[in-house]
C-alpha atoms as a printed R data frame, in Angstrom:
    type eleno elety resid chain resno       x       y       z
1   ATOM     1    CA   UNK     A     1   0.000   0.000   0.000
2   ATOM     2    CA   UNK     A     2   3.075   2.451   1.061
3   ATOM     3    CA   UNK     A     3   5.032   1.677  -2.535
4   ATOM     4    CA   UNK     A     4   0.780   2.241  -4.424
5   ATOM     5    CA   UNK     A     5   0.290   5.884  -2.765
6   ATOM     6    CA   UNK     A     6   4.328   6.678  -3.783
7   ATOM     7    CA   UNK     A     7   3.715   5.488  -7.193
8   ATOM     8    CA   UNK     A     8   0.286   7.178  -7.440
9   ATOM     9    CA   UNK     A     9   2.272  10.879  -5.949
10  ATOM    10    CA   UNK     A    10   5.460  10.841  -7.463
11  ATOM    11    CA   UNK     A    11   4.910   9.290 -10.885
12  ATOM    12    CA   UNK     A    12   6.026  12.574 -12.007
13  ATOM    13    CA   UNK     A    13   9.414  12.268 -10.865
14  ATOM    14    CA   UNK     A    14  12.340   9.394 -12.237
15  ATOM    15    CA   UNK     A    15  11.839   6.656 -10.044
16  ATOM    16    CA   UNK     A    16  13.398   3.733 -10.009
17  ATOM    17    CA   UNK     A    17  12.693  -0.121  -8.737
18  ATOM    18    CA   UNK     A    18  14.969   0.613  -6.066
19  ATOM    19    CA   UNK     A    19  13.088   4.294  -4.951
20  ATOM    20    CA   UNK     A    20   9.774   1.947  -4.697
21  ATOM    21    CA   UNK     A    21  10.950  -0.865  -2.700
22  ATOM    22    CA   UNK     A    22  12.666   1.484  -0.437
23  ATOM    23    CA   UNK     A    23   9.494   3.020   0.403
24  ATOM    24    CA   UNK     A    24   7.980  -0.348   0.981
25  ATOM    25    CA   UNK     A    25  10.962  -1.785   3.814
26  ATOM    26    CA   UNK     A    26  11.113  -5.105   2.456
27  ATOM    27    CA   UNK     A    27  13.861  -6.698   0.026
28  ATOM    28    CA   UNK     A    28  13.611  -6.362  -3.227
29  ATOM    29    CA   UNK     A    29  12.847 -10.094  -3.897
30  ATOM    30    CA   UNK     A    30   9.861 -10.234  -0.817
31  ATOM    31    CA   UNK     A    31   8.835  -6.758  -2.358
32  ATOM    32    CA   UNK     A    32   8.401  -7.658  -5.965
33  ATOM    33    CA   UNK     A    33   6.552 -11.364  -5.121
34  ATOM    34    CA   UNK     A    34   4.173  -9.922  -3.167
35  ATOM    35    CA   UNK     A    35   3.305  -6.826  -5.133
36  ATOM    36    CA   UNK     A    36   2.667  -9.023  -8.500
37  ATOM    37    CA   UNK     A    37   0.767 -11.129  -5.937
38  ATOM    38    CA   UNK     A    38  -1.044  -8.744  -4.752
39  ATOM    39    CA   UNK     A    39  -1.514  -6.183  -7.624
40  ATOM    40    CA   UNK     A    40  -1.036  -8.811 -10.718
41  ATOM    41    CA   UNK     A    41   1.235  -6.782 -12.327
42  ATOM    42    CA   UNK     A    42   4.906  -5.766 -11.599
43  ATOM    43    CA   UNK     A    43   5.884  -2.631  -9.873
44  ATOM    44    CA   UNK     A    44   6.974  -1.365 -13.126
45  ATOM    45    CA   UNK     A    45   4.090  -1.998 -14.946
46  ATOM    46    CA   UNK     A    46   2.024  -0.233 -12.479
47  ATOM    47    CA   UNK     A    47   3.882   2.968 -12.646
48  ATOM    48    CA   UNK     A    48   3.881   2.752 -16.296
49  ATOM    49    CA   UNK     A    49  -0.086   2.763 -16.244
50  ATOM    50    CA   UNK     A    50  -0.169   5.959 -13.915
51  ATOM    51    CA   UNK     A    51   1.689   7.556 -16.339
52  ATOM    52    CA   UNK     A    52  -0.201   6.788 -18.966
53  ATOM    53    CA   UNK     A    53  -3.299   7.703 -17.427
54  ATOM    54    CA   UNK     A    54  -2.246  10.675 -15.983
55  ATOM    55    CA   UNK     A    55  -1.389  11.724 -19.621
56  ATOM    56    CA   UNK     A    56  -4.378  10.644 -20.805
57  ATOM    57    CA   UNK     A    57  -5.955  13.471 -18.619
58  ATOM    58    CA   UNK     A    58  -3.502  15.814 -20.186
59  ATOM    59    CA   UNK     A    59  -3.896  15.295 -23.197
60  ATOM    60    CA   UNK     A    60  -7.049  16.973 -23.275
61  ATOM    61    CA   UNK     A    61  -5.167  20.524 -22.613
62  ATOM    62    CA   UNK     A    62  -4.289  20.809 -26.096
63  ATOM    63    CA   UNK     A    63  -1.927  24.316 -24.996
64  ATOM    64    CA   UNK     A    64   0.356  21.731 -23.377
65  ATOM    65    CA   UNK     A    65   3.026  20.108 -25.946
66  ATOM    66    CA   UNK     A    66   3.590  16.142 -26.146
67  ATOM    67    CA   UNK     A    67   6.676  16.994 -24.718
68  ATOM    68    CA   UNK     A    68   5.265  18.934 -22.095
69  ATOM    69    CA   UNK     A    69   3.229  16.102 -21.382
70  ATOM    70    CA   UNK     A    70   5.971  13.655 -20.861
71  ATOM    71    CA   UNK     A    71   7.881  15.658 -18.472
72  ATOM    72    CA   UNK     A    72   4.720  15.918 -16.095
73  ATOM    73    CA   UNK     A    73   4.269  12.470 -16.399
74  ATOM    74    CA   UNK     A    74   8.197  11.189 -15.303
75  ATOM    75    CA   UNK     A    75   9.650  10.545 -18.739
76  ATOM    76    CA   UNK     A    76  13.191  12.146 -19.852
77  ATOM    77    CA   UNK     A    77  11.676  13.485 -23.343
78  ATOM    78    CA   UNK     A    78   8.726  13.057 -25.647
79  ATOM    79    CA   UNK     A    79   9.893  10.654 -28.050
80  ATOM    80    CA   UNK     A    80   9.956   8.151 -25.389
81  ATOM    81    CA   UNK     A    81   6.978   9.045 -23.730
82  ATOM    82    CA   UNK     A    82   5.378   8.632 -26.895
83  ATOM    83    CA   UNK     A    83   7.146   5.480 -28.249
84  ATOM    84    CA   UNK     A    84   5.627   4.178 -24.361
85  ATOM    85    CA   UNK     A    85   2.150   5.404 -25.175
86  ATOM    86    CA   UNK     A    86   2.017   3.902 -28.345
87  ATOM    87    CA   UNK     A    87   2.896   0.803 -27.112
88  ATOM    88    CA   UNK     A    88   0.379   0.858 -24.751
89  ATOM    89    CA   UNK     A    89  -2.729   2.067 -26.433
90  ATOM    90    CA   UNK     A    90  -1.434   1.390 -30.279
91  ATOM    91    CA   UNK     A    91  -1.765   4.967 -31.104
92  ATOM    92    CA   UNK     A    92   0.133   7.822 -30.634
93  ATOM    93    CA   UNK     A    93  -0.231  10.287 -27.887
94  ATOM    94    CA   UNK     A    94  -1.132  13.266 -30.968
95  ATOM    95    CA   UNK     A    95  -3.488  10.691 -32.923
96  ATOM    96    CA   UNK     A    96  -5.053   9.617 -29.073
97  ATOM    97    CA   UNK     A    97  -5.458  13.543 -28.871
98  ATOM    98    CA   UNK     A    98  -6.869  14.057 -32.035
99  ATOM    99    CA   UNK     A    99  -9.688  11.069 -31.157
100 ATOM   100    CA   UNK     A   100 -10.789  12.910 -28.282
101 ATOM   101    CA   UNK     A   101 -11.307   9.377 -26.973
102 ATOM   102    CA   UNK     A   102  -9.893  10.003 -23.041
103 ATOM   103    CA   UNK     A   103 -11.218   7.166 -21.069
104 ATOM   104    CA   UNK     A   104  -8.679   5.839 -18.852
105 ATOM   105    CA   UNK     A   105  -7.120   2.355 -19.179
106 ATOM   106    CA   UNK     A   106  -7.850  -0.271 -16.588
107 ATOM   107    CA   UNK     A   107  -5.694  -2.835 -17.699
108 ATOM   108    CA   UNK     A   108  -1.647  -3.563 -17.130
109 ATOM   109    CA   UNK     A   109   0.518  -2.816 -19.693
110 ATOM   110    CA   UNK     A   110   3.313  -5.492 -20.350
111 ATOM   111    CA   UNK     A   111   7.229  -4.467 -20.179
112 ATOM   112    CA   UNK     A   112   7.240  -5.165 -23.732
């Protein structure tokens, strides 16, 4: 629950595996298991869906810049941020824009 409400406030910022299992006090290994026990999805993937959903919501602020847009949402630039959106929804964040289709997603998104 600790590593869920750090995820869900600083998704903004560059965290790392390490940053989230330091907020939880367990090792990495006890962490990890019982997270993707818990949430069905690894710590990773969970922060990656924050993301994406947070940018979903900003999106629809059509003043702010993709780029903009990745930096409030924790990536380094906007080509990644939108290589990772695109991967996750199969469009890009400027065609998602354009569809004016913002519901959030409720599912994981694999590492992949």
């Amino acid at each position: 629950v600790k590593a869920i409400k750090f995820m869900d406030n600083h998704y903004a910022e560059p965290l790392t595996l390490d940053d989230i299992v330091f907020v939880s006090g367990l090792s990495k290994y006890h962490f990890t298991r019982l997270f993707h026990k818990t949430i069905h999805s690894t710590p990773m993937q969970y922060l990656k869906k924050v993301r994406i959903n947070q940018s979903i919501e900003l999106l629809k602020n059509e003043s702010l810049t993709i780029e903009e847009i990745a930096k409030h949402v924790g990536y380094a630039n906007g080509n990644y941020f939108s290589k990772v959106f695109k991967q996750a929804l199969g469009v890009s964040p400027g065609q998602f824009r354009n569809s004016k289709t913002f519901s959030p997603i409720d599912y994981f998104i694999s590492d992949h």
